[in-house]
Each structure stands twice: as C-alpha cells, then as structure tokens.
N, C-alpha and C positions, 0 to 999 in steps of 0.2 A: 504493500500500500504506500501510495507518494504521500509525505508526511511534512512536504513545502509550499508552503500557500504567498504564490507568486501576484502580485497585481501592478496594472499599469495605470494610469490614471493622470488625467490633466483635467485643465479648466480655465478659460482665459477670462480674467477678472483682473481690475484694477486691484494692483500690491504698492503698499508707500511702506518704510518704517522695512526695508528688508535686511537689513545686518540685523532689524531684532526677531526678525519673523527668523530667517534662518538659525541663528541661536537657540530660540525656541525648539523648532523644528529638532534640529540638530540633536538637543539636550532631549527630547522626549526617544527618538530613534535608538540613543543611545544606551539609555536605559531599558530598553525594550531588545537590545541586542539584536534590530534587525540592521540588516546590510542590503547595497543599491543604493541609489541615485537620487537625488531631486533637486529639479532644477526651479529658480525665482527669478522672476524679473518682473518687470512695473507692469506687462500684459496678462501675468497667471503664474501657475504654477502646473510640473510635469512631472511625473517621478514612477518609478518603477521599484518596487520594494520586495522582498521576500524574507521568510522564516515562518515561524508556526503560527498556526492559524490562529491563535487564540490572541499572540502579541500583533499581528495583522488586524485583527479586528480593533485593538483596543486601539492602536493609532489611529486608524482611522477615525474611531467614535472621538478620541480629543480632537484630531483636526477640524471636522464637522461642527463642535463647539464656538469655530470660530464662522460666523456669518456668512462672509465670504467665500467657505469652502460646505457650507451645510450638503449641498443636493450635489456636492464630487461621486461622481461613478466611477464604481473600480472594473477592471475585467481583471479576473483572476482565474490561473491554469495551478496546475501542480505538477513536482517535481523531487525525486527522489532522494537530493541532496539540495547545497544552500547553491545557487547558478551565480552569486555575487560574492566577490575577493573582496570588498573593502564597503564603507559605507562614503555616500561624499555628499554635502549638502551645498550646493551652490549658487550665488546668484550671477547671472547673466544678464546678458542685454535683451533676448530675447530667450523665449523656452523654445524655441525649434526655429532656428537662424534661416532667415529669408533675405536680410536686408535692403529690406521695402519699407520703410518706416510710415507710408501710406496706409498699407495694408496690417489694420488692426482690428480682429475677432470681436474685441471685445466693444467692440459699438457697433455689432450688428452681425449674422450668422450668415452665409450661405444659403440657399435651400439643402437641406437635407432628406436624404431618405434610409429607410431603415432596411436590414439585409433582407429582408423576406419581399420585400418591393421589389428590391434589388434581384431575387432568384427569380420572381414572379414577369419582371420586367426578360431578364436574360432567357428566361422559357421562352417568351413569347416572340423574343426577337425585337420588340419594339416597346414604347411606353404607355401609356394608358391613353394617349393622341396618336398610335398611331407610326410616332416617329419613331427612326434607327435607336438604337442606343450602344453606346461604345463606353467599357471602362480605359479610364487613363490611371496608368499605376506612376505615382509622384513618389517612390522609393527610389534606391540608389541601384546603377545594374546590377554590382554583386548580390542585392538582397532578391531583383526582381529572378535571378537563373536559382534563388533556390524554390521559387514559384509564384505563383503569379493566376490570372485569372488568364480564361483562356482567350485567345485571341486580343487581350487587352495592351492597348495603346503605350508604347515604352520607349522614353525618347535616350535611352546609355545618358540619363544623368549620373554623374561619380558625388554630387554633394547637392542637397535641396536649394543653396544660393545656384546652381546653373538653371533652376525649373523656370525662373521669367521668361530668360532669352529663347530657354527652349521652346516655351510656348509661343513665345512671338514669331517665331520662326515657322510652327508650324498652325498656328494659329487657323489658316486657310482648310487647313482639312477638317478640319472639326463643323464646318458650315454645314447647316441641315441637318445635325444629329443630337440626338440628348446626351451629354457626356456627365461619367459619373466617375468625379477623382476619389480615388482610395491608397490609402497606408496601411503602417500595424495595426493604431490604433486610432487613428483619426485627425491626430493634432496637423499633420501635414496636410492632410487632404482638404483640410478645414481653410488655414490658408490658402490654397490652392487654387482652391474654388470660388475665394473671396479675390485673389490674384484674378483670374479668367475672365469673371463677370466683370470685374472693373477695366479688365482688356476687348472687353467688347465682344466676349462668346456668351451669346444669347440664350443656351438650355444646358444648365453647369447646375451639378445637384453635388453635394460631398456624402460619401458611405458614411453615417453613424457610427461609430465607435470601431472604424476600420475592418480588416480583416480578421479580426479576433472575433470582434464581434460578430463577423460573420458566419465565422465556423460555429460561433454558441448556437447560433439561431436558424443557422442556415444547411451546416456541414460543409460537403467535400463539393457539393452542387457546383459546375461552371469552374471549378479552379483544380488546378496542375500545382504538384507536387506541397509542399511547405511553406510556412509562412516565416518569414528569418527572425530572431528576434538579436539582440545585442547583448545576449548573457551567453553563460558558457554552455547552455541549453540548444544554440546554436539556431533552432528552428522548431515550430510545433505544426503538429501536425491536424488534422481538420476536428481531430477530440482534443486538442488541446490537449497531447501527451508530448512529452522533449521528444526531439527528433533524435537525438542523442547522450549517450549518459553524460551528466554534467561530471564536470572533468576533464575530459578529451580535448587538447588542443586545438581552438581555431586557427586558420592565416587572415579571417575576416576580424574589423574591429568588434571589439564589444563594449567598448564606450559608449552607454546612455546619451550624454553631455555631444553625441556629436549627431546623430543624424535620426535619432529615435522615435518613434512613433510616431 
C-alpha cells in the first residue's frame, strides 16, 4: 500500500507581506516534517508537497485558515516513498515565469472547462457548436515525449517564457477551431489561455486543474503514455500510480521552482 500523500496545488490571489507569509509557511512545513516546494509571489501561490496523509491534511487545514487560500484545491496521487530530497519555501517574481507582466490571472480567468467536457468534446470530434477542437499542450518537449494527449498541438517549447513567441508565430493555425491549452496541473494552461485571448485567438478555453485532473475524472480517454511530473516519481500514470519507483535517477529536471504545473 502507497503510504505518500502527494498534492499539487496553486491559486493566483493577491500576496503583500511575503518574507512573512513565507516564514510562516516555512515554520508550519517544518514542523510537520513535510518536504517539496512552494513557490510566493505578489500573483498567488504554487506548491507541490508530500508525506503522510495525516500531516498533508493538517497543513492544508492551517493554510485555508488564512482567507486568501480558504477554497485552495489540492490534487493528490500517492506514492511509495517520500519523491522530494529537501523542503524549499520560496518567493519569486512570479509562480510559473511567463514574463508578461500584462498577463495577470488574478483579475480575471480564462474560460474554463472541466475534463469530462473535455472527453465528451474529444468523443465527438467537435464542441457543443459544432466547431473543430484541438488540444494545445503548453509543457516543455521533454515532459510532452513522456505523453501527451493524442494528436495534440506541440510547439518543442524547452521553457514556458518561449510559449508567447511560439504562439504568435503560429497563431494563424489555430483560426476556426476551439482550442483547449493544458498542463500538469493547470497553472500554465491558465496563463496560456489568458496569453491567447489577449493575442486575438477567438475560442481558447484552459483544462481545469490540468492533466491530473484529468486522469481523476477522466482516465487514460484521448491521451498516450504518462503525464511527467518534477519529482523523483518521474511520471504518473492515468491512476495516478508513479511511473517509477521513487529513487531511480532522472537526466530530466525535477525542480518544482522551474517549469511546474
């Protein structure tokens, strides 16, 4: 029995006061002996966590305490050992680096759609008007070859600051179609899709709570092979099982803090 209660979770919300928010943060982690990631900045917050379920819940329920994060959704997988070497709490300039300083979540969403739209759309070939629908995967090549949704739109980005250019470049293809950008877990997609519409692609919807959340809701429906993740887990698969035992050396980063979710 997997005995590691993994969760990812963001939320883009006005953050002031972050050398104190992080201390906090930091000093509650600590004590709770979990390890992983979370990232601060003036947009929201991002973080990816793991250990036993029992100290997983309880951070959670403090951070919720604080207004700002009350209604944070987690998606959580499990796993056999701990997938995180160290804990880091950090503040950045942004929680998933776009550098568009335009393009901010937090004064307004995307349209969104939930995975079960999403299979229900990809059965049918079209949207509920009718139109084509095409996913756009806004990961990084190495994560899209460990899988990816089928047939879906993949421009060999290496870092989420190249997805502007790349879209403007191919911006033209996209005319006439419902496009639906997806990630891990959403936070890119999210951007993405608020990037697009403000570039002038007229039917730009972002996947809800990315591809995790798609496997919860959806399974293996429409998508090839694994989803990547940035722990030593490597990848999970459409149960959300590790793709491999944690341990095993990647040659891919597993750096949270660089191109996560």
């Amino acid at each position: 029995m997997m005995k590691v209660l993994n969760i990812a979770a963001y939320k883009f919300v006005g953050l002031d006061q972050l050398e104190s928010l992080q201390q906090a943060v930091s000093h509650k982690l600590h004590q709770l002996e979990l390890k992983g990631t979370v990232l601060l900045a003036e947009e929201g917050i991002n973080l990816f966590l793991a250990g036993p379920a029992p100290a997983i819940h309880d951070f959670l329920a403090h951070l919720r305490q604080d207004s700002r994060f009350a209604d944070l959704q987690a998606k959580e997988s499990w796993s056999h050992a701990q997938p995180f070497r160290k804990l880091l709490v950090k503040v950045k300039r942004e929680i998933i680096r776009m550098d568009h300083p335009a393009i901010q979540p937090v004064l307004g969403r995307a349209p969104a759609i939930d995975a079960v739209t999403l299979k229900r759309w990809l059965d049918a070939g079209h949207d509920d008007q009718g139109q084509p629908v095409v996913t756009l995967d806004t990961r990084n090549a190495f994560e899209v070859e460990v899988g990816t949704f089928k047939n879906a739109i993949d421009w060999r980005i290496n870092k989420f600051t190249e997805f502007p250019q790349a879209l403007l470049d191919h911006r033209e293809e996209l005319a006439g179609k419902t496009v639906v950008s997806f990630c891990t877990g959403g936070i890119r997609c999210e951007k993405a899709a608020i990037f697009m519409r403000e570039a002038g692609v007229e039917n730009v919807y972002q996947l809800d709570g990315g591809i995790l959340k798609y496997f919860e809701d959806s399974g293996h429906a429409h998508f090839d092979g694994e989803c990547f993740v940035f722990d030593d887990r490597r990848g999970l698969d459409p149960s959300l099982s590790p793709r491999v035992d944690v341990g095993v050396p990647s040659d891919k980063p597993k750096d949270p803090t660089m191109e996560s979710c």
